[in-house]
N, CA, C and O atoms as CSV, one atom per row, in Angstrom:
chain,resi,resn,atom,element,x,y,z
A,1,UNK,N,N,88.379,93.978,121.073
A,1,UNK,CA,C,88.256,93.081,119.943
A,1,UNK,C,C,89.474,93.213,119.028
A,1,UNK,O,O,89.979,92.187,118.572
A,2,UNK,N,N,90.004,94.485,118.718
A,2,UNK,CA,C,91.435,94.439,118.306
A,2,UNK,C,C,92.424,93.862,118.366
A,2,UNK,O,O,93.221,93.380,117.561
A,3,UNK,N,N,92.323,93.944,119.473
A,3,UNK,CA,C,93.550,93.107,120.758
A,3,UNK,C,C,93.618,91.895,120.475
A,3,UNK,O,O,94.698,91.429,120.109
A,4,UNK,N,N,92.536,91.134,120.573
A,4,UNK,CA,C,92.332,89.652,120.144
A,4,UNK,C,C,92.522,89.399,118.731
A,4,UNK,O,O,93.057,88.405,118.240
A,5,UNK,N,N,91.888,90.686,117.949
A,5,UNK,CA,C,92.346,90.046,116.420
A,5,UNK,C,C,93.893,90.106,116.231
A,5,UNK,O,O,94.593,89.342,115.567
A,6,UNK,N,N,94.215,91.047,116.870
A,6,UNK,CA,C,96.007,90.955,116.575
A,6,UNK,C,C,96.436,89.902,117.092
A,6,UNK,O,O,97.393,89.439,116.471
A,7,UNK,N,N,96.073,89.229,118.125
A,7,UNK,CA,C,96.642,88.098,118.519
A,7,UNK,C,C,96.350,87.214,117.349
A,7,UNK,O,O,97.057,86.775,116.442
A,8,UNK,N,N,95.471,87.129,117.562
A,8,UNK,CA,C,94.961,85.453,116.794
A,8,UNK,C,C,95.784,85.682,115.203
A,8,UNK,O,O,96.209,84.644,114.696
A,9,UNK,N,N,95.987,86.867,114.502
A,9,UNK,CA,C,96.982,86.967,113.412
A,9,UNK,C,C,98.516,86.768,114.337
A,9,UNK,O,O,99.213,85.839,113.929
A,10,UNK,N,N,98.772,87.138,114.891
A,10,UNK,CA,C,100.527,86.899,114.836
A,10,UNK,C,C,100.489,85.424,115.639
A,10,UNK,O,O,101.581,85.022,116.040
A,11,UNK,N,N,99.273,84.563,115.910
A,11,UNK,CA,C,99.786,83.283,116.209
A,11,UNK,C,C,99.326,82.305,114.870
A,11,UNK,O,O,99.509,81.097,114.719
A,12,UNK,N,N,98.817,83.062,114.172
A,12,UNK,CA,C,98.471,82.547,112.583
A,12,UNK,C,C,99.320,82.071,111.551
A,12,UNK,O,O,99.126,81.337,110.582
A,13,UNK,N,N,100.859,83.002,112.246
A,13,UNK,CA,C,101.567,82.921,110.969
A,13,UNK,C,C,102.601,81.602,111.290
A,13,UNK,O,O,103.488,81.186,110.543
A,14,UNK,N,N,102.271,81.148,112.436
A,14,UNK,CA,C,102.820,79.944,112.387
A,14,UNK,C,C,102.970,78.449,111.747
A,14,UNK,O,O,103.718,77.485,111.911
A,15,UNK,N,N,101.667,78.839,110.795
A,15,UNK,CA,C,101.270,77.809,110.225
A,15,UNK,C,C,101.796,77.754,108.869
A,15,UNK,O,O,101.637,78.838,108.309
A,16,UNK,N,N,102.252,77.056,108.285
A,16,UNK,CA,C,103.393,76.685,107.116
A,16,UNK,C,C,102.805,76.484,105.814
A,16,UNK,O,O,103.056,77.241,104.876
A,17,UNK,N,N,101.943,75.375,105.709
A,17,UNK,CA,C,101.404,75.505,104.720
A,17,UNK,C,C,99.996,75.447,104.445
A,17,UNK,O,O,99.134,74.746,104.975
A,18,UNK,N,N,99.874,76.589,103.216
A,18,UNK,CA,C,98.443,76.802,102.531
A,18,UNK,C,C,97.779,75.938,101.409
A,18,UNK,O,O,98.364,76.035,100.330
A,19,UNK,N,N,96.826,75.221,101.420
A,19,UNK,CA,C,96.188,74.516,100.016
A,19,UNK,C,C,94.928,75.056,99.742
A,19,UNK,O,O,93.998,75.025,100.548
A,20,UNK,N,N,94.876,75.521,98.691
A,20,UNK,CA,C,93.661,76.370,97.824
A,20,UNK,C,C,93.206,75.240,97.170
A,20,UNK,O,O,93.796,74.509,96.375
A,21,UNK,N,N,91.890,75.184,97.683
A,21,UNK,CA,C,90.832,74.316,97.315
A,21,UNK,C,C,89.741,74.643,96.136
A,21,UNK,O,O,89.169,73.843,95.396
A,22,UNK,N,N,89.632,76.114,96.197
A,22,UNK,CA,C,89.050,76.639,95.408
A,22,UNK,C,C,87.719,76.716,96.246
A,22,UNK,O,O,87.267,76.082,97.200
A,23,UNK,N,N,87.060,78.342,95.052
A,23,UNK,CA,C,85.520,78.907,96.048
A,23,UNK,C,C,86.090,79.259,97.817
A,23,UNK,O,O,85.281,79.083,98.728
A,24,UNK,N,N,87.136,79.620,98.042
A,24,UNK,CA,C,87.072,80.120,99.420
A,24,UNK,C,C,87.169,78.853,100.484
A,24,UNK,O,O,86.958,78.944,101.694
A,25,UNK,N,N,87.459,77.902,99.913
A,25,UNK,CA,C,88.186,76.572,100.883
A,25,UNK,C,C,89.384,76.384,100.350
A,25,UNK,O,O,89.849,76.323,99.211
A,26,UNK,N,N,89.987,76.268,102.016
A,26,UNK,CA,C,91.997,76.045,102.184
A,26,UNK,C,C,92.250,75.032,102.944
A,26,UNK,O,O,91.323,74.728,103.696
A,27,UNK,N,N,93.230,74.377,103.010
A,27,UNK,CA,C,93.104,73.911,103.978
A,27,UNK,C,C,95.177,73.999,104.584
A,27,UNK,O,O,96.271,74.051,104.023
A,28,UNK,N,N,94.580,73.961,106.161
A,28,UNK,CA,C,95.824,74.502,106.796
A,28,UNK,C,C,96.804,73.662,106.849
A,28,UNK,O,O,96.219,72.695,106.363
A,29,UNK,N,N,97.900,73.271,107.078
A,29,UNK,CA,C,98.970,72.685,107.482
A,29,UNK,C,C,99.783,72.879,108.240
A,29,UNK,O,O,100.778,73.490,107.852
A,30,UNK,N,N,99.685,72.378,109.829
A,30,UNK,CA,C,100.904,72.682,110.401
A,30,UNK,C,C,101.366,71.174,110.884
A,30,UNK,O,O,100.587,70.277,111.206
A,31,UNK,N,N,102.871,71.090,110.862
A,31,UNK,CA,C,103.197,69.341,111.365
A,31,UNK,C,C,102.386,68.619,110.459
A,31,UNK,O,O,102.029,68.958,109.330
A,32,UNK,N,N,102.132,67.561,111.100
A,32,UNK,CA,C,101.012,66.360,110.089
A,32,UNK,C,C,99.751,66.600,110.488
A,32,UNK,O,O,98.855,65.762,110.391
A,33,UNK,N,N,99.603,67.759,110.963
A,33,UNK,CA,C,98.002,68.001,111.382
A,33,UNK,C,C,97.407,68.992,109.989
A,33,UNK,O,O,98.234,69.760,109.498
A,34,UNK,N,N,96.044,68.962,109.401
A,34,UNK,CA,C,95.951,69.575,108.617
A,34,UNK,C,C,94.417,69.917,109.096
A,34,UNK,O,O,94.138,69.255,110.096
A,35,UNK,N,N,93.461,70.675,108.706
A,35,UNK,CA,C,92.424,71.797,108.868
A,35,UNK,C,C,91.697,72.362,107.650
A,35,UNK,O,O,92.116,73.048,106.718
A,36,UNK,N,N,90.699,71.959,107.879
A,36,UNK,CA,C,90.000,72.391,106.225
A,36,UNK,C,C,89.083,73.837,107.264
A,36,UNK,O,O,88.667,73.941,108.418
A,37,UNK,N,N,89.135,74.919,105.768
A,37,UNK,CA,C,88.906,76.371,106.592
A,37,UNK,C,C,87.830,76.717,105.120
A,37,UNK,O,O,88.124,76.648,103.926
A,38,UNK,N,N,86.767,77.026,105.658
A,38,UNK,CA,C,85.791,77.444,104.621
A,38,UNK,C,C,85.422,78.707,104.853
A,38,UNK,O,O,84.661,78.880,105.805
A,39,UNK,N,N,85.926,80.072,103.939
A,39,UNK,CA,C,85.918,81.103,104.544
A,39,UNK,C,C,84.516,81.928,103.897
A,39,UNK,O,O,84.293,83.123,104.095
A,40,UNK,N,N,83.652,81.022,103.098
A,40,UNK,CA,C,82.285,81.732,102.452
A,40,UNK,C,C,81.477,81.230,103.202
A,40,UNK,O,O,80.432,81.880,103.244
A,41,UNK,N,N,81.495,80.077,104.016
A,41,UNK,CA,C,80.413,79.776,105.037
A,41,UNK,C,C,81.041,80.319,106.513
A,41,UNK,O,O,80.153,80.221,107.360
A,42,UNK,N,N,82.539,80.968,107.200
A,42,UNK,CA,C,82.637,81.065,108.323
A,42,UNK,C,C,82.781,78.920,108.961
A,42,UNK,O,O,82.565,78.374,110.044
A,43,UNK,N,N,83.111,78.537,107.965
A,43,UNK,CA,C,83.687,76.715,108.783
A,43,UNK,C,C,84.954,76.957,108.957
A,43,UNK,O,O,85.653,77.688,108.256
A,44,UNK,N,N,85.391,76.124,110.241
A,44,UNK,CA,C,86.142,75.452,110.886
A,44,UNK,C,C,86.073,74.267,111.337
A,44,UNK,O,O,85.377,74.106,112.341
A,45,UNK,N,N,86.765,73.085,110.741
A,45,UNK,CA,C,86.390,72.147,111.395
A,45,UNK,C,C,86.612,71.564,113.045
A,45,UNK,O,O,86.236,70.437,113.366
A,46,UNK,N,N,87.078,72.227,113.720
A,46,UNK,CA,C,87.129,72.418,114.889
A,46,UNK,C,C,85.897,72.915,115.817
A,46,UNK,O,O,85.530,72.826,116.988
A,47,UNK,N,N,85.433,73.555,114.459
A,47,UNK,CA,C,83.784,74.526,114.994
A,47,UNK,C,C,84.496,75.532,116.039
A,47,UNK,O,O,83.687,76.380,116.416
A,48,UNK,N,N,85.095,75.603,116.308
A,48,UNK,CA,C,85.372,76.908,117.088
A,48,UNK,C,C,84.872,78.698,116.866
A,48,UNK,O,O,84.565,79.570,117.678
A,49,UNK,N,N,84.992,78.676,115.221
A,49,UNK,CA,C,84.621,79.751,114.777
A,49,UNK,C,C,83.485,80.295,114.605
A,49,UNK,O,O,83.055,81.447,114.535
A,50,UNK,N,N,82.802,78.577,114.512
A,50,UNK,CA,C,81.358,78.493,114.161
A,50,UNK,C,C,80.396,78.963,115.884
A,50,UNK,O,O,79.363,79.621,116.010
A,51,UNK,N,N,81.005,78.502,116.638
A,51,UNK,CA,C,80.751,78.767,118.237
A,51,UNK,C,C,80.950,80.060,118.845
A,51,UNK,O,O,80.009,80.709,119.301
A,52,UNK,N,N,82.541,80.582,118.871
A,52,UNK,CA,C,82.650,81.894,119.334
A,52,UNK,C,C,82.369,83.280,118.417
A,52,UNK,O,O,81.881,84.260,118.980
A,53,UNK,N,N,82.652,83.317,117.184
A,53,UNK,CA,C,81.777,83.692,116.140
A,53,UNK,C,C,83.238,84.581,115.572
A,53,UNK,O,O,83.016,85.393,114.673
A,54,UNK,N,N,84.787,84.444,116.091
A,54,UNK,CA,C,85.564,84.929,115.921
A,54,UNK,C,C,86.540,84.158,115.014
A,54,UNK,O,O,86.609,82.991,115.400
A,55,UNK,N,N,87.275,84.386,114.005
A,55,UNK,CA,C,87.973,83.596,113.429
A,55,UNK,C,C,88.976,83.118,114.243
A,55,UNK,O,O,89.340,83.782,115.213
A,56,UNK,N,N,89.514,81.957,113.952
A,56,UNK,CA,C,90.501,81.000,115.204
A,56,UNK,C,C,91.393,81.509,114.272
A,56,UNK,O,O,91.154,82.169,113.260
A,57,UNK,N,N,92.884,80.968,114.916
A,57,UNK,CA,C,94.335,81.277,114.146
A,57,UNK,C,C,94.364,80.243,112.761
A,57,UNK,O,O,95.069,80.477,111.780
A,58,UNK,N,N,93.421,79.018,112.895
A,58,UNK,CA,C,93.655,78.694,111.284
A,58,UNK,C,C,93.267,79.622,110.260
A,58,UNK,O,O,93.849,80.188,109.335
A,59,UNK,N,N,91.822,79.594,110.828
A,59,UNK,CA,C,91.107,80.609,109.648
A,59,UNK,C,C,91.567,81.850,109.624
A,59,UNK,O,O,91.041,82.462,108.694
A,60,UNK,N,N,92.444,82.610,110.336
A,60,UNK,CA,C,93.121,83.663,110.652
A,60,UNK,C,C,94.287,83.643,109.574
A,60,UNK,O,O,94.420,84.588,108.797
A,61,UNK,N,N,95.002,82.705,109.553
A,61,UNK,CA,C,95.987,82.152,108.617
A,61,UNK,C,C,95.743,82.353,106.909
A,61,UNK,O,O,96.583,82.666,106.066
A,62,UNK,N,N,94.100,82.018,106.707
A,62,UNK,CA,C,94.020,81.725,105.086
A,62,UNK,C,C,93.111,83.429,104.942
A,62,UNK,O,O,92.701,83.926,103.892
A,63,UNK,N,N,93.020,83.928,106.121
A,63,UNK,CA,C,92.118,85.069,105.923
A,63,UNK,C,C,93.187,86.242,105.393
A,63,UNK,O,O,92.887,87.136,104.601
A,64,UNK,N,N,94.473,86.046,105.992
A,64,UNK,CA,C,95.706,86.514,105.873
A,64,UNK,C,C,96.152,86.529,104.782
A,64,UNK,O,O,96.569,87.586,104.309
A,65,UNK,N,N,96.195,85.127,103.943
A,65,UNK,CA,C,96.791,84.637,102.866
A,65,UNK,C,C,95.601,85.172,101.386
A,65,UNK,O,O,95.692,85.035,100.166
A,66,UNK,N,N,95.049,85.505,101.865
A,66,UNK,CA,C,93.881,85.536,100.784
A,66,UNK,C,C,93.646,87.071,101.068
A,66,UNK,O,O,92.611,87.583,100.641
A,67,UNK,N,N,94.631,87.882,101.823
A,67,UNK,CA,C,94.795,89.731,101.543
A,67,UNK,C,C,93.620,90.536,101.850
A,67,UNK,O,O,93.444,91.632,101.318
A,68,UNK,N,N,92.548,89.864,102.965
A,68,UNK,CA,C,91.524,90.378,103.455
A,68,UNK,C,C,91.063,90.531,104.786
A,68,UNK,O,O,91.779,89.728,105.385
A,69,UNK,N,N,90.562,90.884,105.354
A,69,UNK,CA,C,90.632,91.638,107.231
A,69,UNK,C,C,90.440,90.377,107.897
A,69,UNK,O,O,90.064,89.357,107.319
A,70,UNK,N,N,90.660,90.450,108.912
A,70,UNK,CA,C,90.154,89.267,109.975
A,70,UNK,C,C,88.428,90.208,110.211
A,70,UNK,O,O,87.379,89.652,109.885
A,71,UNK,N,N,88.448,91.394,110.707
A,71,UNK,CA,C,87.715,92.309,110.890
A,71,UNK,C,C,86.023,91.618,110.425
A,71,UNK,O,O,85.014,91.329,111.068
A,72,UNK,N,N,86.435,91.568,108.908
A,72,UNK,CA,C,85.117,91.052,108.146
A,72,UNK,C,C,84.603,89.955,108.059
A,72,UNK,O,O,83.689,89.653,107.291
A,73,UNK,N,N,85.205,89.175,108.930
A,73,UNK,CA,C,84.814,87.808,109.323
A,73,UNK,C,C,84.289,87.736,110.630
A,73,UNK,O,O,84.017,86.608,111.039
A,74,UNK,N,N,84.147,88.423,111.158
A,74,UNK,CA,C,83.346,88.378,112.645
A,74,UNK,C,C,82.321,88.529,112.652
A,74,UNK,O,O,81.763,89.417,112.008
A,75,UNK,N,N,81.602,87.483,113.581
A,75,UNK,CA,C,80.062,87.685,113.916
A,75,UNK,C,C,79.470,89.066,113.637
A,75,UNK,O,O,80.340,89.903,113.396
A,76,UNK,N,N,78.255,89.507,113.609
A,76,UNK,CA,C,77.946,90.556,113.314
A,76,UNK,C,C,77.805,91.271,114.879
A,76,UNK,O,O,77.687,92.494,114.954
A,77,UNK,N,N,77.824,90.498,116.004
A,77,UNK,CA,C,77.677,90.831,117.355
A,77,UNK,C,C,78.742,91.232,117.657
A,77,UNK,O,O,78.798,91.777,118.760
A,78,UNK,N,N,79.742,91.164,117.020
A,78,UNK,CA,C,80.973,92.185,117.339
A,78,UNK,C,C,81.145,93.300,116.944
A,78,UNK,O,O,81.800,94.196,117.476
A,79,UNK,N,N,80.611,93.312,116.060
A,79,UNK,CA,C,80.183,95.179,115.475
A,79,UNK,C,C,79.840,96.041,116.089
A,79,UNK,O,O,78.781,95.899,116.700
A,80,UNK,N,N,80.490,97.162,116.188
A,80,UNK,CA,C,79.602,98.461,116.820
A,80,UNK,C,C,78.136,98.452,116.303
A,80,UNK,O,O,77.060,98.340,116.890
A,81,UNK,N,N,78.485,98.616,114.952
A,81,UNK,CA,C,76.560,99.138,114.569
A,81,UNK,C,C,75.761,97.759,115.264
A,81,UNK,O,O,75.108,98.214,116.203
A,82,UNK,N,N,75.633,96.849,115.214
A,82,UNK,CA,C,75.089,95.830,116.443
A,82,UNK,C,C,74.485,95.943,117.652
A,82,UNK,O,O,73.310,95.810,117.991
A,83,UNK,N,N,76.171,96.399,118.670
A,83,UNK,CA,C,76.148,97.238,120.047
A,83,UNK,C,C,75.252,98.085,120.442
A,83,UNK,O,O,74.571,98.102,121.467
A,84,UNK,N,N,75.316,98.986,119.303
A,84,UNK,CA,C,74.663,100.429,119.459
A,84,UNK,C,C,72.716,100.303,119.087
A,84,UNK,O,O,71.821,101.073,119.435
A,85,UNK,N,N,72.647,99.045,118.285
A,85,UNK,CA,C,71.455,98.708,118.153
A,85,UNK,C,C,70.519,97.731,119.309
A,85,UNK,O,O,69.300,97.686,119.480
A,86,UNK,N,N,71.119,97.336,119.679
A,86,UNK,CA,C,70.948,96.143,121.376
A,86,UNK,C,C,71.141,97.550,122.033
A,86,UNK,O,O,70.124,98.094,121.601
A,87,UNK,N,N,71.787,98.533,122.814
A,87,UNK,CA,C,71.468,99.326,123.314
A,87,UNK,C,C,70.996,100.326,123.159
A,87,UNK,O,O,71.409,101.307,123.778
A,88,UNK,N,N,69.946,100.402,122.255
A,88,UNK,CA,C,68.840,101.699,121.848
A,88,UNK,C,C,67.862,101.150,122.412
A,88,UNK,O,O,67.046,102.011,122.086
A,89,UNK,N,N,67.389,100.575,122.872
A,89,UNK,CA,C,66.044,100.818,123.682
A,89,UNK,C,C,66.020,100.850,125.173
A,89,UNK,O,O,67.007,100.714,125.897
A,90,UNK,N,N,64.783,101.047,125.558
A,90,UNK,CA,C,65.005,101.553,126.714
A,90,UNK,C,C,64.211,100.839,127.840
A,90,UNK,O,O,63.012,100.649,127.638
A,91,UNK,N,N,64.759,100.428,129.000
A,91,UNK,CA,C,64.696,99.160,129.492
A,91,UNK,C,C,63.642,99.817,130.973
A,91,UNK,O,O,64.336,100.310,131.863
A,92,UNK,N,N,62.821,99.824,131.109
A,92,UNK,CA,C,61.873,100.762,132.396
A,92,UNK,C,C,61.790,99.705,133.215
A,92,UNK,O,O,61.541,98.511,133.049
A,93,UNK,N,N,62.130,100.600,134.424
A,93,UNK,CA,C,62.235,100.015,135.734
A,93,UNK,C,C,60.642,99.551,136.439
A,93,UNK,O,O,59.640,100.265,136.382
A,94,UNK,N,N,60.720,98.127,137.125
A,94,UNK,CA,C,59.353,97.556,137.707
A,94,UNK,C,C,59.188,98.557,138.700
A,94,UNK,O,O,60.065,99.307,139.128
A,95,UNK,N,N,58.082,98.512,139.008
A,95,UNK,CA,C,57.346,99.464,140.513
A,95,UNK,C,C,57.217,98.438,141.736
A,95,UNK,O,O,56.872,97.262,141.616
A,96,UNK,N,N,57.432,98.849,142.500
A,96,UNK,CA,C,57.638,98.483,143.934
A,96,UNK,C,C,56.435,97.284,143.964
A,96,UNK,O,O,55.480,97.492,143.216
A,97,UNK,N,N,56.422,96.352,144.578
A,97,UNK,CA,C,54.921,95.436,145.547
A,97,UNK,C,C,53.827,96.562,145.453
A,97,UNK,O,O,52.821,96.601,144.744
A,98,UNK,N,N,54.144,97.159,146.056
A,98,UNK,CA,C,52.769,97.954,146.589
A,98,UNK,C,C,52.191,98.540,145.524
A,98,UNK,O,O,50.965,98.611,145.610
A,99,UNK,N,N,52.819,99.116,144.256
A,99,UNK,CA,C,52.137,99.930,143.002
A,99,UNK,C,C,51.514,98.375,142.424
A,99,UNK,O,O,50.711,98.630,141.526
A,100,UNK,N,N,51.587,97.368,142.571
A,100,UNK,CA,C,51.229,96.192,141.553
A,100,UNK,C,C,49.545,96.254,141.660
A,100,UNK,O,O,49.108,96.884,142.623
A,101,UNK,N,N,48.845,95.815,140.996
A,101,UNK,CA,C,47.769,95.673,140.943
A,101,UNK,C,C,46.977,94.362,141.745
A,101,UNK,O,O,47.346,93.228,141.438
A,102,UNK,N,N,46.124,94.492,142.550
A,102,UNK,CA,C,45.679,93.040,143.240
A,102,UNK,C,C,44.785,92.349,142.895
A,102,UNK,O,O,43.731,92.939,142.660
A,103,UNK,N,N,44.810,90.954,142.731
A,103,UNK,CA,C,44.573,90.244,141.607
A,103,UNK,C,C,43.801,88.969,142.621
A,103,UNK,O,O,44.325,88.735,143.710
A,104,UNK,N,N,42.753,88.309,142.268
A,104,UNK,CA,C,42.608,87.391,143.199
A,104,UNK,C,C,42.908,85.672,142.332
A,104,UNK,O,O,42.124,84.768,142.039
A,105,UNK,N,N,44.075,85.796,142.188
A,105,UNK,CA,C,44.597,84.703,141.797
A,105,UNK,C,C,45.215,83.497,143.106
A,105,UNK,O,O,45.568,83.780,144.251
A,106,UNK,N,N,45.184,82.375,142.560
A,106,UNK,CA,C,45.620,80.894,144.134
A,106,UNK,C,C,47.110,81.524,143.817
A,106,UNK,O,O,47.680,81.859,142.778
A,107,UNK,N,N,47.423,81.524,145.040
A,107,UNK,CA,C,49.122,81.449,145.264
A,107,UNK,C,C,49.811,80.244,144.691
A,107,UNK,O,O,49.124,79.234,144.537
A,108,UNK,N,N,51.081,80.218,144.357
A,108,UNK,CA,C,51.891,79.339,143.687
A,108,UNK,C,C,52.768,78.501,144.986
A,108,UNK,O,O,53.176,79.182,145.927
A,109,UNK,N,N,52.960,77.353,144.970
A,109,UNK,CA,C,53.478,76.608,145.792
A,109,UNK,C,C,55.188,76.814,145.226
A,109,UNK,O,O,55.635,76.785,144.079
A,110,UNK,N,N,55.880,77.025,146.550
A,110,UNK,CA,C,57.492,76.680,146.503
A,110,UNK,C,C,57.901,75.774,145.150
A,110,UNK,O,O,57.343,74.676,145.163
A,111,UNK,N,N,58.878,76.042,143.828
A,111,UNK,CA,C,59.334,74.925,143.408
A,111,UNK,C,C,60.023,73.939,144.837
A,111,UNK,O,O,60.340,74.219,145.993
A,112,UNK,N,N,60.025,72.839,144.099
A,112,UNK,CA,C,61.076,71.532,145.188
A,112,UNK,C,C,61.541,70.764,144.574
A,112,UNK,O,O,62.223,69.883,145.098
């Protein structure tokens, strides 16, 4: 996840200009293309950010400009404490056909 945040900052800084919208909306400028970046809701209008849950290089750009982590903008599923919480429990293995209990239920026909 490092790896990727360093990327997505050093392809961030390509972008030229910043407009402060105020309340945590910027919007990006590169060429005549421009990008509104809402960094108190996690928007992109691309939705990209909103989808992979990682800031894209716009929002990477004003996250930069505004002197605060890319880090703290990530989904919370990128977090260790997350990780470590999805893998605390403990997942028990089924028992064979033969341990199952017999049941006099109609058999199920093939989906088709």
């Amino acid at each position: 996840m490092e790896k990727k945040l360093n990327l997505t900052e050093g392809e961030s800084r390509n972008y030229s200009s910043i407009i402060h919208a105020g309340r945590m909306e910027l919007d990006v400028t590169k060429g005549e293309t421009n990008f509104t970046v809402k960094l108190s809701d996690t928007f992109y209008d691309h939705q990209r950010w909103q989808i992979i849950g990682i800031p894209c290089k716009h929002a990477a750009r004003c996250i930069w400009t505004m002197t605060e982590k890319l880090e703290d903008y990530n989904d919370d599923w990128f977090k260790v404490e997350k990780y470590k919480k999805l893998n605390d429990t403990i997942v028990y293995p089924i028992s064979t056909p033969i341990m199952w209990e017999k049941r006099n239920l109609p058999k199920l026909d093939a989906p088709y």
